[in-house]
C-alpha positions in Angstrom: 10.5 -41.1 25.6 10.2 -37.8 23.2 6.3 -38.7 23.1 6.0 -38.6 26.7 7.4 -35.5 27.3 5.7 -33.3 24.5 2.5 -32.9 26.2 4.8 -31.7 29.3 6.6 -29.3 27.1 3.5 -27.7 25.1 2.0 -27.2 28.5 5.4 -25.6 29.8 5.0 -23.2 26.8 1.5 -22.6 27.2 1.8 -21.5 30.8 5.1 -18.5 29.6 2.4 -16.9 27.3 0.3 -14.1 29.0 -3.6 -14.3 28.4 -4.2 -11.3 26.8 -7.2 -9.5 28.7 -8.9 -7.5 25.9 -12.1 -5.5 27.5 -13.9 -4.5 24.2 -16.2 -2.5 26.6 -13.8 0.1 27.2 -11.7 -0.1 23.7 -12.1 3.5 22.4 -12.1 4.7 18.6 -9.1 7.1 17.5 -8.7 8.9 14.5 -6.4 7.3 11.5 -4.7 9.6 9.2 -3.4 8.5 5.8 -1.7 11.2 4.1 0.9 11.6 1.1 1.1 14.7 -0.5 4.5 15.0 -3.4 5.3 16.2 -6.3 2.9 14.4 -8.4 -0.2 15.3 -8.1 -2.2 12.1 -8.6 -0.3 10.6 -5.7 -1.7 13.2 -3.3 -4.6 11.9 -0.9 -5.5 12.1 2.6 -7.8 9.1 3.9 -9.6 9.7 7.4 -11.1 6.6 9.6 -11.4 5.6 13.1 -10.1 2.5 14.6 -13.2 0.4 16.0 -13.6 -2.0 18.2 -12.6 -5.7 18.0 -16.4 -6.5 18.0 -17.4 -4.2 15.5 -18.2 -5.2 12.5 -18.0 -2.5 9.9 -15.4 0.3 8.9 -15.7 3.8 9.8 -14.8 7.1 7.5 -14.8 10.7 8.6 -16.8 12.5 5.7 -16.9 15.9 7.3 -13.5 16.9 7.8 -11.9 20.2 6.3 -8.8 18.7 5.1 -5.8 21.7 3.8 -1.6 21.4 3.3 0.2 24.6 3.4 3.5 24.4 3.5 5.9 27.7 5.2 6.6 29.2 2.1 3.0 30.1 1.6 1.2 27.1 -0.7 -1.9 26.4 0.4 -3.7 23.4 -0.7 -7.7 22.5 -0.1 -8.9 18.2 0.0 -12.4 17.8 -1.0 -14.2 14.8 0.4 -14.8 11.8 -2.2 -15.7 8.2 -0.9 -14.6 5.5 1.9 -12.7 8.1 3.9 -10.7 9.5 0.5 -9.6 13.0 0.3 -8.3 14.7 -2.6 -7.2 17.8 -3.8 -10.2 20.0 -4.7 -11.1 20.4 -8.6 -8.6 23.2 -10.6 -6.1 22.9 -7.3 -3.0 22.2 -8.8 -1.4 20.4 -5.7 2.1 19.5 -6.5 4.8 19.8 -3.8 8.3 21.7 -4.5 11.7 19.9 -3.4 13.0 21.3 -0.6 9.9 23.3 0.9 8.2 21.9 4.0 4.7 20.9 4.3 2.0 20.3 7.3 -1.5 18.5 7.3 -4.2 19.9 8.9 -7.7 18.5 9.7 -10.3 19.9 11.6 -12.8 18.0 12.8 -15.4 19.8 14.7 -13.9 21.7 17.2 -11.2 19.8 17.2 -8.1 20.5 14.8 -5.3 18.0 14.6 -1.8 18.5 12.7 0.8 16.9 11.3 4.9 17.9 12.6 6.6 20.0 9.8 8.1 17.7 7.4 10.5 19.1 4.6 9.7 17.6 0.8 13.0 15.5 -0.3 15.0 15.5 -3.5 13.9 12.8 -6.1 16.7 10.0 -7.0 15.8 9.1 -10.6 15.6 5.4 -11.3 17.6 4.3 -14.3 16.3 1.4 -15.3 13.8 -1.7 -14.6 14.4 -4.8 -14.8 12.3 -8.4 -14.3 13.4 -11.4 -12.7 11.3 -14.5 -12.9 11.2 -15.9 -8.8 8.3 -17.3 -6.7 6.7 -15.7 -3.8 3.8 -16.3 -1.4 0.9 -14.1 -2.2 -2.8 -13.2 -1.4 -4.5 -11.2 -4.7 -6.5 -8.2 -3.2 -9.5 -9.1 -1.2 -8.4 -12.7 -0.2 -6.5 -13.8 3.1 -4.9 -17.0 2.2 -1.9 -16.8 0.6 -0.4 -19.4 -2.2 3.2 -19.7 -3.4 2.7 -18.7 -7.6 5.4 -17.9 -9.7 5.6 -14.5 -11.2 8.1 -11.7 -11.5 10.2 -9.7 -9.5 10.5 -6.1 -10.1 14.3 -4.7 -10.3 15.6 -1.0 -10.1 18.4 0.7 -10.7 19.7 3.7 -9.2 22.5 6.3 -8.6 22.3 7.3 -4.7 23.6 10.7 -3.5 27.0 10.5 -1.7 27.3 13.1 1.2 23.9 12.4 2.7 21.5 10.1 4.2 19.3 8.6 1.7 15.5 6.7 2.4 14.0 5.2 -0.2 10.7 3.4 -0.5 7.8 2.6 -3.5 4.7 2.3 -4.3 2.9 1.2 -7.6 0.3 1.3 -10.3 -0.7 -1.0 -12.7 -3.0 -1.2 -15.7 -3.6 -4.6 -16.9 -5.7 -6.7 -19.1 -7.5 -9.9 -18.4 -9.4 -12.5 -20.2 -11.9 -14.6 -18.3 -14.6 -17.4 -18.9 -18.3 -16.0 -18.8 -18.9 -19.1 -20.7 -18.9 -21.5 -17.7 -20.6 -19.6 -14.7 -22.4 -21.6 -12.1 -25.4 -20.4 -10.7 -24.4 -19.7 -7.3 -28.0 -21.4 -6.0 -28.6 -23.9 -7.8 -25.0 -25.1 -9.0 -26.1 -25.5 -12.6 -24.0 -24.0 -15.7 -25.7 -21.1 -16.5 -23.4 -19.3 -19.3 -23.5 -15.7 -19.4 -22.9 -14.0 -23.3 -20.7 -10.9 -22.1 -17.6 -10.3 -20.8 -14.7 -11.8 -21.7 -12.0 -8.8 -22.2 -11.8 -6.3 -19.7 -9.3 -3.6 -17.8 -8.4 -3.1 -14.3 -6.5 -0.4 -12.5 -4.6 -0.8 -9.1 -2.5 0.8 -6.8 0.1 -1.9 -6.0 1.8 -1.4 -1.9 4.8 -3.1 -1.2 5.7 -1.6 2.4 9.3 -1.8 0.8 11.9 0.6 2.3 15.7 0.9 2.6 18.0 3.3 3.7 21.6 3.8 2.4 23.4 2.9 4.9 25.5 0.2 2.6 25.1 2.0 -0.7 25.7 5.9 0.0 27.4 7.5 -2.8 27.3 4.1 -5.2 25.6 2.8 -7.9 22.4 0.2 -6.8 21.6 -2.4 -8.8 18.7 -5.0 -9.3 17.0 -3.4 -5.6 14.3 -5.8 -5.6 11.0 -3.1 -4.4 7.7 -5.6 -6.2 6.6 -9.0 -6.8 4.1 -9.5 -9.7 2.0 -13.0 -10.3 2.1 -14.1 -13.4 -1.7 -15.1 -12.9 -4.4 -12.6 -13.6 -1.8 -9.4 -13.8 0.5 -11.0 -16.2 -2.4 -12.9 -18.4 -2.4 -10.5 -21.4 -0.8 -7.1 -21.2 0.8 -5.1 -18.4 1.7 -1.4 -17.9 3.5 -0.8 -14.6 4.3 2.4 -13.3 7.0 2.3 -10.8 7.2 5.2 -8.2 10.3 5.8 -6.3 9.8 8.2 -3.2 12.7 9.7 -1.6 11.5 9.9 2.3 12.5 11.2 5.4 14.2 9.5 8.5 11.2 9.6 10.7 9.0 8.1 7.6 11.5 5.4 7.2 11.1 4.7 10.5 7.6 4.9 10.5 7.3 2.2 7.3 10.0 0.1 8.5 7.9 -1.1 11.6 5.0 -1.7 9.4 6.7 -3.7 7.4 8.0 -5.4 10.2 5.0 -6.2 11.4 3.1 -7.3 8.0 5.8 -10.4 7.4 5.9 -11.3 11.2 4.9 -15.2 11.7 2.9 -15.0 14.3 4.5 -17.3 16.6 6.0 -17.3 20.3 9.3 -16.3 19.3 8.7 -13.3 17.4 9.5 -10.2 18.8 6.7 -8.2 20.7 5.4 -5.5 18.3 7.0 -2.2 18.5 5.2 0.6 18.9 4.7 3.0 15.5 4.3 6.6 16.4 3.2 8.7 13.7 3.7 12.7 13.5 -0.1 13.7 13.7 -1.6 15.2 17.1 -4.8 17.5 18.4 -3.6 20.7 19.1 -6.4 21.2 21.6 -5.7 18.1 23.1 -2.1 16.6 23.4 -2.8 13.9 25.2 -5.2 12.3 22.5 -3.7 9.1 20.7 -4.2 10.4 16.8 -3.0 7.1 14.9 -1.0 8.0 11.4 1.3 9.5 9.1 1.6 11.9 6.9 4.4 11.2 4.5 6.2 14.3 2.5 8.1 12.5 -0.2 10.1 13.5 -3.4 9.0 11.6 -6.1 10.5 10.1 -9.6 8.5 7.9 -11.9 9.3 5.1 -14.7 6.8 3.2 -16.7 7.0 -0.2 -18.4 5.3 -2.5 -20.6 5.0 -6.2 -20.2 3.6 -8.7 -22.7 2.5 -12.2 -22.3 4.3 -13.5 -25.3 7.7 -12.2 -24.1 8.0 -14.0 -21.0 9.6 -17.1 -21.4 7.9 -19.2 -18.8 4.8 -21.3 -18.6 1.9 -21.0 -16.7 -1.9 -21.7 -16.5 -4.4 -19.0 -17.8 -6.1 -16.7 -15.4 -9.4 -18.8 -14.3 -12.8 -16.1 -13.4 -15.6 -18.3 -14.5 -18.1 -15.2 -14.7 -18.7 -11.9 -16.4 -15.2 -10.0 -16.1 -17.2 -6.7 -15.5 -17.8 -8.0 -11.9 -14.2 -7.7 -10.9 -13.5 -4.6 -9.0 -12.7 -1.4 -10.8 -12.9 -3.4 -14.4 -14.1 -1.9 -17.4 -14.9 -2.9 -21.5 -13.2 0.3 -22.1 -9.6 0.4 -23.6 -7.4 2.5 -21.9 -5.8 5.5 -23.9 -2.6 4.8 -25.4 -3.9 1.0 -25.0 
């Protein structure tokens, strides 16, 4: 009886979803803003792109902007224009935000200048300590879409949160890391056959790690937080060798928690019929000649405190296969023979 009735009910529930009518004709490109400014200065960027089109086929970067943060207690800060839409602050510009002073973007474009809301630079809340916690996760490595369940480790924090206030937290990474890899049995993408290559074996990689992790405080305000889990880490290929992780722990506004929450929302949604509709993110850029202009983005003012840990292979008590890269590990994005300083 069940079997009967399945094609019925599938075609019940594809007649409650709407075709979505998507003219690609008429989509129009808007300007994306990316932009963190703090008080570290190696955190401070702005990137600048246009959302294309559903049929087209290629990313596009605005490479002409003239990109400045002043805040109204009279910094002022100049972006120089680097690669893929990055902007950062111009060489000898010390630009490192102050706790409590309030910052704006600008960025003209043409004759068109859009700006970010005022945003005011929160206190930092000093992590304590770091701890790891082996678990397993579903995860896609940079550059790949399907994701696999791989065991690796979860990254802990403690903290102290301020009582009296409303606290938002959220974290972002970076990672240096060292990988061995298998030169030794390349295949010749043609013709199939081994063809070993003599060179490399050891190199070291650099990454920004994003988690899309926030919290507020509306259960811990005024306590003591313990094991906040803010990272996942695979074993494979980042855990291989040797590990130095830099955790960053930004102290945020309401209207940036806001802002991240939905993201993240959004980034772990399934997919199916019963998810809820996607909510709409409104960032805190606009055109000041034109208001009525959708300007897609966020620029996020953030208090910043820092902690930086080691991991080694041979201290973590689990097993697990060896990072597989059959080719020259010089081939892997932002790799290098070099060893880092303080290596």
């Amino acid at each position: 009886m069940l079997r009967r009735l399945l094609p019925f009910i599938l075609l019940l529930l594809m007649g409650c979803i709407d075709p979505v009518d998507t003219d690609l004709e008429t989509q129009k490109k808007h300007l994306v803003v990316e932009g963190y400014f703090t008080n570290e200065a190696k955190l401070n960027y702005v990137r600048l792109s246009y959302s294309q089109p559903h049929s087209s086929p290629y990313n596009e970067f605005e490479a002409k902007a003239v990109v400045t943060v002043w805040s109204n207690e009279g910094e002022w800060y100049l972006f120089s224009y680097d690669k893929e839409g990055y902007y950062y602050p111009s060489a000898g510009s010390e630009a490192v935000g102050v706790p409590g002073h309030t910052y704006m973007l600008n960025v003209a474009v043409g004759n068109q200048l859009y700006q970010s809301e005022p945003v005011i630079m929160k206190e930092p809340i000093a992590i304590d300590s770091i701890q790891f916690e082996i678990g397993e996760q579903t995860f896609a490595f940079p550059g790949e879409r399907e994701k696999q369940l791989l065991p690796g480790y979860n990254v802990l924090v403690d903290y102290n949160d301020p009582a009296g206030e409303k606290n938002f937290l959220r974290w972002s990474f970076t990672t240096q890391y060292e990988v061995r890899t298998q030169p030794q049995d390349y295949i010749h993408p043609f013709t199939g056959m081994p063809a070993p290559k003599n060179c490399c074996m050891q190199c070291f990689l650099e990454e920004k790690l994003e988690q899309l992790k926030v919290i507020d405080d509306r259960l811990t305000n005024g306590k003591k937080v313990l094991h906040q889990n803010v990272l996942f880490m695979p074993f494979e290929k980042y855990l291989g060798v040797k590990n130095k992780l830099t955790v960053y722990q930004h102290s945020i506004t309401e209207d940036s928690y806001n802002f991240f929450r939905i993201l993240e929302q959004q980034k772990i949604a399934t997919g199916t019929v019963f998810d809820p509709p996607p909510a709409e993110v409104k960032g805190n850029m606009f055109n000041v000649n034109n208001e009525n202009e959708q300007v897609i983005g966020f620029f996020d003012v953030s208090g910043v405190s820092s902690k930086k840990v080691t991991i080694l292979r041979n201290a973590i008590d689990y097993p697990f296969a060896p990072f597989r890269f059959p080719d020259d590990c010089q081939v892997m994005r932002n790799a290098t023979k070099t060893i880092p300083e303080d290596w």
